[in-house]
C-alpha positions as CSV (number, residue, x, y, z in Angstrom):
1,X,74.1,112.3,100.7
2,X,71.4,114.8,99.1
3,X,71.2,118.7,98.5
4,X,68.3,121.1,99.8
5,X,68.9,122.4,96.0
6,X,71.0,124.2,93.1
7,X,71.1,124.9,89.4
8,X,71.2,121.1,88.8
9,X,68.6,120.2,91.4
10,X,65.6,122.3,92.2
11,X,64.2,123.1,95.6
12,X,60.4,121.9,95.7
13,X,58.7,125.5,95.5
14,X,61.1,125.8,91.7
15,X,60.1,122.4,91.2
16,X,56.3,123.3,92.2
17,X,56.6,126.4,90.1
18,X,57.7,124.1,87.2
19,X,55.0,121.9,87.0
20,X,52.2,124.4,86.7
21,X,54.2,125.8,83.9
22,X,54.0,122.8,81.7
23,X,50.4,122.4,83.4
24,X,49.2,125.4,81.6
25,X,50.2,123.9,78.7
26,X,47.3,121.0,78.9
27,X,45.0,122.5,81.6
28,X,43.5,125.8,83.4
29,X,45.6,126.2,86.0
30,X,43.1,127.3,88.1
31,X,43.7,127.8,92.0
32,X,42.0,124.3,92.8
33,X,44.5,123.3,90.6
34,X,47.2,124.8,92.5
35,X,46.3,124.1,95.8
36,X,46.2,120.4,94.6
37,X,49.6,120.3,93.3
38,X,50.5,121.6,96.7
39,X,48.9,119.5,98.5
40,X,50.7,116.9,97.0
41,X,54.1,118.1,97.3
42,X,53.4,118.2,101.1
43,X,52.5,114.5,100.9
44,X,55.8,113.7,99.2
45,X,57.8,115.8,101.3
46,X,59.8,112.5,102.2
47,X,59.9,111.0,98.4
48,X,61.4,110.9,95.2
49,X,60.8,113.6,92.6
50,X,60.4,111.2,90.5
51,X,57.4,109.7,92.1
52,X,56.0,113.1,92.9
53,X,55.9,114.4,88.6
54,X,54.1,111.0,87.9
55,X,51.5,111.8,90.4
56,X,50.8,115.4,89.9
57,X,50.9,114.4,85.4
58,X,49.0,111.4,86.0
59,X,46.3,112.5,88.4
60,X,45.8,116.0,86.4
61,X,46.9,115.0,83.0
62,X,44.4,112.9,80.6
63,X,46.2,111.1,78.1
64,X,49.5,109.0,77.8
65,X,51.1,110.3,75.4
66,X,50.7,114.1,76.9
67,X,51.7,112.6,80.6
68,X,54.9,111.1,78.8
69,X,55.4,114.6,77.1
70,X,54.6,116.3,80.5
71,X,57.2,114.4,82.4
72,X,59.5,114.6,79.9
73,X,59.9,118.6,80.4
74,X,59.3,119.0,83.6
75,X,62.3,116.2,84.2
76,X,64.8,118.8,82.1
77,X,65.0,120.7,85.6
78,X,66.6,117.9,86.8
79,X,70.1,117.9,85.9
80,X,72.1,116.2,88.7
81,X,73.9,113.0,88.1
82,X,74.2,112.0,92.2
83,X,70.3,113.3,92.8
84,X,68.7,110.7,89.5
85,X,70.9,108.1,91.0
86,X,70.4,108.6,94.4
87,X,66.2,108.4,92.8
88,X,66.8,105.7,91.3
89,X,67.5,103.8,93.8
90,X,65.4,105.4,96.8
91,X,65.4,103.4,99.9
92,X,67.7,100.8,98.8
93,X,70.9,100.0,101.7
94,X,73.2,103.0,101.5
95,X,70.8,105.9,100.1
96,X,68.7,108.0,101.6
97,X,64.2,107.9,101.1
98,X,64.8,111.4,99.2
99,X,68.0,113.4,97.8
100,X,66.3,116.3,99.2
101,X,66.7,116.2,102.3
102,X,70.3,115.5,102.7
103,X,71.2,112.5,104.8
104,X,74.4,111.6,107.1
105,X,75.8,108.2,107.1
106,X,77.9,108.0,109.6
107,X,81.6,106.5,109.0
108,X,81.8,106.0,105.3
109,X,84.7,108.7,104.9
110,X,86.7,106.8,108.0
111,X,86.4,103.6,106.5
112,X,87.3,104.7,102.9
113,X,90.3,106.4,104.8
114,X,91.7,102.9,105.0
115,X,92.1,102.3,101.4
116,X,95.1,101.3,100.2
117,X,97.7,104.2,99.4
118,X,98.2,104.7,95.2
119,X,101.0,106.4,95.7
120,X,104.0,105.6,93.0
121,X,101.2,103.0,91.8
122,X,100.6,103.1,87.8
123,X,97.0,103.1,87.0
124,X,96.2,100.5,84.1
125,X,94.6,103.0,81.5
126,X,94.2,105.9,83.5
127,X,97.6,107.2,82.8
128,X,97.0,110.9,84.2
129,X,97.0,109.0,87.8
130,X,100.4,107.3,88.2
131,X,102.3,108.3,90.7
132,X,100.0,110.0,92.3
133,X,98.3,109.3,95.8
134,X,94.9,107.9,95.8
135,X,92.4,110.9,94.5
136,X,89.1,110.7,96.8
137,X,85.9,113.3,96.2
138,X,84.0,113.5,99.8
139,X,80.4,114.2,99.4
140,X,80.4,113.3,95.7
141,X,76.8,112.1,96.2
142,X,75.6,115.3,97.4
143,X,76.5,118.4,99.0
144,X,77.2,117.9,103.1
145,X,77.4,121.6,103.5
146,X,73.7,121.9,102.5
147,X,72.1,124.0,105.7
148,X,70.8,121.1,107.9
149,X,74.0,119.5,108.2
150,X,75.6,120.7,111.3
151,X,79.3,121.8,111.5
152,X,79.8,119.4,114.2
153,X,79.1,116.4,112.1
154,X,81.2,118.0,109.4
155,X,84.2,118.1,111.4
156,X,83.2,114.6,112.6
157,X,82.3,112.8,109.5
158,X,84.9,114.8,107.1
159,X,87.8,116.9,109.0
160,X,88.6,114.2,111.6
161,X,89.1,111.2,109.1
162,X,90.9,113.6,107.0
163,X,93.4,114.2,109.5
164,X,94.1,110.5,110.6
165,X,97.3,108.9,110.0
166,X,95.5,106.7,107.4
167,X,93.8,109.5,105.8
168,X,96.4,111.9,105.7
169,X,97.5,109.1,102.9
170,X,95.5,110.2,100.4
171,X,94.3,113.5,98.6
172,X,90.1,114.4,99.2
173,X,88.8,116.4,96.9
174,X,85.6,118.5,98.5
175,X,83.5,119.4,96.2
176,X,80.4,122.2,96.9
177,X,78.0,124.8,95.4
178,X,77.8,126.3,98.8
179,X,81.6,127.6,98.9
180,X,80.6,130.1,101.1
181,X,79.2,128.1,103.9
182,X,82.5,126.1,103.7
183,X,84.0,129.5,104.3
184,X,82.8,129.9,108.0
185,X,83.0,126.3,108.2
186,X,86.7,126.9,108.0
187,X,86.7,129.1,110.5
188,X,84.7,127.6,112.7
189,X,87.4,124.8,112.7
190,X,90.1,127.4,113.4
191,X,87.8,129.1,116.2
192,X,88.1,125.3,117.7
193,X,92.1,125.4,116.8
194,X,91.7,122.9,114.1
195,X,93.4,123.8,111.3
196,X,92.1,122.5,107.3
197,X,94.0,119.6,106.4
198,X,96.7,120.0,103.4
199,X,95.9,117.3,102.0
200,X,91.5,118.7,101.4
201,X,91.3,120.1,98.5
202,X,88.3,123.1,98.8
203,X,86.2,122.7,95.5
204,X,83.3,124.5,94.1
205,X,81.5,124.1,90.8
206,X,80.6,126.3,88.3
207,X,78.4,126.1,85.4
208,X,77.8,128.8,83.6
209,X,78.5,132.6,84.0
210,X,76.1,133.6,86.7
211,X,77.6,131.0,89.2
212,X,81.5,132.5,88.9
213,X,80.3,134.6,92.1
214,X,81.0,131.1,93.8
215,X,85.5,131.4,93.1
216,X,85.5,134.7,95.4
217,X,83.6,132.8,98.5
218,X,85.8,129.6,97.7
219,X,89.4,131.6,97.8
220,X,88.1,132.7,101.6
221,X,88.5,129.0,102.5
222,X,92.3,128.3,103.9
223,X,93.1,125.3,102.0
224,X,96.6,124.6,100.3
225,X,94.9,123.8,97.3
226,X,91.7,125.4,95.2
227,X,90.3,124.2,92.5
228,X,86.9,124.1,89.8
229,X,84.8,121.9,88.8
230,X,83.4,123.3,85.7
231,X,81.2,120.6,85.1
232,X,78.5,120.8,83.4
233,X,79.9,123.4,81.6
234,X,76.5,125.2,79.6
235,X,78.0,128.4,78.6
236,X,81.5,130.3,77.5
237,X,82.4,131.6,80.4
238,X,85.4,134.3,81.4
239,X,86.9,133.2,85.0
240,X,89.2,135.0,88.0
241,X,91.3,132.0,87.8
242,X,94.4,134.1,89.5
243,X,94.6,132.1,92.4
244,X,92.5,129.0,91.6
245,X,94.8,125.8,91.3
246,X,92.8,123.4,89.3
247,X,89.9,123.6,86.7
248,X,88.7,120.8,85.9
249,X,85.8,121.2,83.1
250,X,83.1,118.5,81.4
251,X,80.4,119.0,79.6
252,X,76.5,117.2,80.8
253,X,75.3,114.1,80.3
254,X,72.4,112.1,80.1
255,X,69.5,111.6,77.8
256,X,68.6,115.7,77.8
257,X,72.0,117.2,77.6
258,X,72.8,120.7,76.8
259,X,75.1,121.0,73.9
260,X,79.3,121.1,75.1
261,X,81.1,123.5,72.7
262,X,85.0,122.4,72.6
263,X,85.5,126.1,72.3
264,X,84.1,126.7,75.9
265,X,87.3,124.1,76.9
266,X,90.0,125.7,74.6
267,X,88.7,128.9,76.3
268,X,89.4,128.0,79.9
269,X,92.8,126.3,78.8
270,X,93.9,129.7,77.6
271,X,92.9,130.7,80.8
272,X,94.5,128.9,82.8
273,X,97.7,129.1,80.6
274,X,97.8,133.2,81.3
275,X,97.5,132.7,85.1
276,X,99.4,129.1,85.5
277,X,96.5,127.0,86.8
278,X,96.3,123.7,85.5
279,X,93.9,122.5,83.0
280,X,92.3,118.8,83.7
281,X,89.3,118.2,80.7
282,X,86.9,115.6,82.1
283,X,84.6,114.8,80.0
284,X,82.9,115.9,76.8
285,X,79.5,114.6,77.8
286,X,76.6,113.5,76.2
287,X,76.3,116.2,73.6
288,X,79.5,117.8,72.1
289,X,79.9,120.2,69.4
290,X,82.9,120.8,67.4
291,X,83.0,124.2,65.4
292,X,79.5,123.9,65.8
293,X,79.0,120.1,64.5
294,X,78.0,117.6,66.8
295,X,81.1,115.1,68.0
296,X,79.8,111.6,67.3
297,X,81.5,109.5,70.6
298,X,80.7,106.1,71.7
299,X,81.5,106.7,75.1
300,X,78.1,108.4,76.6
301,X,79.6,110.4,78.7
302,X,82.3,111.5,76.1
303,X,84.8,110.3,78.9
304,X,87.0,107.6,76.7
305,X,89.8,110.3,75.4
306,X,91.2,108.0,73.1
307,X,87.9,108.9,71.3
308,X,88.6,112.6,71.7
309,X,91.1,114.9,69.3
310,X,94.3,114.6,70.3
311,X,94.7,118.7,71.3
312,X,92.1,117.8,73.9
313,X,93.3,114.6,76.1
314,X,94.7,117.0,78.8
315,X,94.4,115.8,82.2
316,X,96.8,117.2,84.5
317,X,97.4,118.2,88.2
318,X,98.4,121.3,90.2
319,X,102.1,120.7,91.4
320,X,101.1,120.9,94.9
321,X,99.6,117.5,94.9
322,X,103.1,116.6,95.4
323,X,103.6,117.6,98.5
324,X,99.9,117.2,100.0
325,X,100.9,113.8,101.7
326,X,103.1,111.9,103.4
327,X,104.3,109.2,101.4
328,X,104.3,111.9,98.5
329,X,106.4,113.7,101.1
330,X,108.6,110.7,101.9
331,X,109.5,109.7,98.5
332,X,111.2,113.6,98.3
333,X,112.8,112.8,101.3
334,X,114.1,110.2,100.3
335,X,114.6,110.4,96.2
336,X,118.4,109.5,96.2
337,X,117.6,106.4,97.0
338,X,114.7,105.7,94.8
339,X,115.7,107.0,91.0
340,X,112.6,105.8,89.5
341,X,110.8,107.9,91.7
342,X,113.1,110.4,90.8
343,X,112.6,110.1,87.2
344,X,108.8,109.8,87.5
345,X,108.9,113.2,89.7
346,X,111.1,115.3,87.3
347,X,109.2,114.0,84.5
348,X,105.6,115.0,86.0
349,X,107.2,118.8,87.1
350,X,109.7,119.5,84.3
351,X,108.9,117.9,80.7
352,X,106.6,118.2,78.4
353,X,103.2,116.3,78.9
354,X,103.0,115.0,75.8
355,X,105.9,112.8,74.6
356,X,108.7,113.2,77.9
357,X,106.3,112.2,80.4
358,X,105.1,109.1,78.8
359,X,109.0,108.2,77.2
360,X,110.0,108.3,81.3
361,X,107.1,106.7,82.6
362,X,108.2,103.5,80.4
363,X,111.8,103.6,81.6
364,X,110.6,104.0,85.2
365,X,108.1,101.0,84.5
366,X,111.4,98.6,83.2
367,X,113.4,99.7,86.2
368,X,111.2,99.4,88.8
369,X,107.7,98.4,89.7
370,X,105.9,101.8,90.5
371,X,103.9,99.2,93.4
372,X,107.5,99.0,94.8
373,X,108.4,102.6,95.0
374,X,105.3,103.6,97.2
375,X,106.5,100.7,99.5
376,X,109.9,101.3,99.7
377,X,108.9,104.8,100.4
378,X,106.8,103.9,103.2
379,X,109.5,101.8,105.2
380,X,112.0,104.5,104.5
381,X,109.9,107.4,105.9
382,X,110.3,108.5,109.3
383,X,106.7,108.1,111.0
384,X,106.7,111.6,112.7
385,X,105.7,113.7,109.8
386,X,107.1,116.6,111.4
387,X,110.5,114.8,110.4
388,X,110.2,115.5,107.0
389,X,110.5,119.4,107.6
């Protein structure tokens, strides 16, 4: 858990750099000054942002209601959902003193690993899921290919558990802002004759126009499947989607969120209709605009798509999910004997989204249980994977 920084989480000399901005907005930043605020940084080295601002304001700031104005600013640099959680609660079991200095805990992606397998399963109001295998982001708390995390431990903690028997079950989705790194992490793997796993699915995010640098570094990573996260989206952006998999795109959220334009999403649809990626729309977020109106949504994410216009409840997955695992594996191997599996499978490749897929869903659902299917599958399905060929 943690990041040693990116456009949604500063390092400490940008977040240093910050505060005597807004400083000089109350005070002479004089070089006392500065080598205060410095001095202080160095003291909360091992802390929370959080508890560093309210220091600095509340030592150098007079006033309440210019510290609360103070914090407030110098808090829009923060942007990361994983890094005001993992603040929020510092120190508690299960998080790390500070998210930035990126922390191992040892074992957590082995022991989710032996979740139960989704697949065939139908996911009570997340339709976009049945059928599929269980979806699983590693690192979703952070970024483990910040610089102090050693490939070792990355093939340890990620690549091995990965690879098991139980978690060759289910589809991990790797998410980093560091593609590159994860680049000649791959190769170290193959330099160790380790090959990436099918079924890890390399990620990278991208949020605006300057970061689309990161797709090139990401497409040097050998996995079976690439994909975005576009997420949080702050600009129209123009994308080498050629031969990226899966975008997935949401806007920010939070208190201080940057306006989401639907047009930025309609854009990267259009996208990713020209070069056949597939389009999965996340989230709206906190502050959506529509033809430059705000979108009033209850949800405060903007998450809920039953809230959102219908053109826009699109979540869909890249074909090769289908063949990233072995049940998903078995149940081809086997589909003559399972016609609701069948059905579901033809329906999820071949129809339309909108009205075929849901019309065979509901047959498949009277003929039988999706639970059973997965089963079924799983007894049928030779244990040698290499069987399935």
């Amino acid at each position: 858990m943690g990041c040693d920084g990116c456009e949604l989480w500063p390092t400490w000399t940008k977040l240093v750099r910050r505060i005597l901005q807004v400083l000089a907005c109350y005070i002479s930043v004089t070089t006392a000054v500065q080598r205060r605020v410095k001095t202080l940084a160095d003291e909360h080295a091992d802390s929370t942002f959080r508890l560093f601002i309210k220091t600095v304001v509340g030592e150098l700031i007079a006033g309440e209601k210019n510290q609360k104005a103070a914090i407030k600013e110098i808090r829009k640099l923060l942007k990361c959902y994983a890094g005001f959680s993992t603040e929020n609660r510092s120190g508690n079991k299960g998080y790390p003193h500070s998210f930035n200095v990126p922390t191992i805990f040892s074992g957590r992606v082995a022991a989710i690993a032996h979740a139960s397998d989704m697949s065939g399963a139908i996911r009570p109001g997340k339709p976009w899921l049945d059928g599929f295998p269980r979806l699983i982001f590693v690192s979703d708390m952070g970024d483990a290919l910040s610089e102090n995390i050693s490939f070792e431990d990355l093939r340890k903690e990620i690549v091995d558990p990965v690879r098991t028997e139980m978690g060759a079950r289910h589809i991990w989705l790797w998410l980093t802002k560091r593609p590159a790194r994860m680049a000649k992490f791959a190769a170290w793997l193959n330099g160790q004759n380790i090959s990436w796993p099918d079924n890890l699915v390399a990620m990278t995010t991208v949020t605006s126009q300057k970061t689309a640098y990161r797709i090139k570094q990401l497409l040097k990573v050998p996995a079976k499947v690439h994909a975005l996260s576009v997420e949080p989206l702050f600009e129209h952006v123009t994308l080498p989607l050629e031969a990226i998999d899966w975008v997935i795109v949401g806007g920010e959220s939070g208190t201080s969120a940057e306006p989401f334009h639907l047009e930025w999403a309609t854009s990267i649809q259009k996208q990713c209709r020209a070069v056949g990626s597939t389009f999965f729309l996340k989230q709206m977020g906190a502050n959506p605009f529509m033809k430059s109106k705000p979108l009033i949504l209850q949800d405060s994410h903007g998450g809920d798509w039953n809230e959102w216009p219908a053109p826009f409840r699109v979540r869909d997955f890249p074909k090769q999910f289908n063949l990233l695992t072995p049940s998903e594996k078995g149940i081809r191997a086997h589909l003559h004997k399972f016609p609701a599996a069948l059905t579901r499978w033809m329906a999820r490749q071949e129809a339309d989204r909108e009205q075929n897929l849901d019309h065979a869903l509901a047959l498949i659902g009277k003929f039988l249980e999706s639970r059973k299917i997965a089963q079924q599958s799983r007894n049928e399905t030779p244990s040698n994977p290499s069987e399935l060929a």
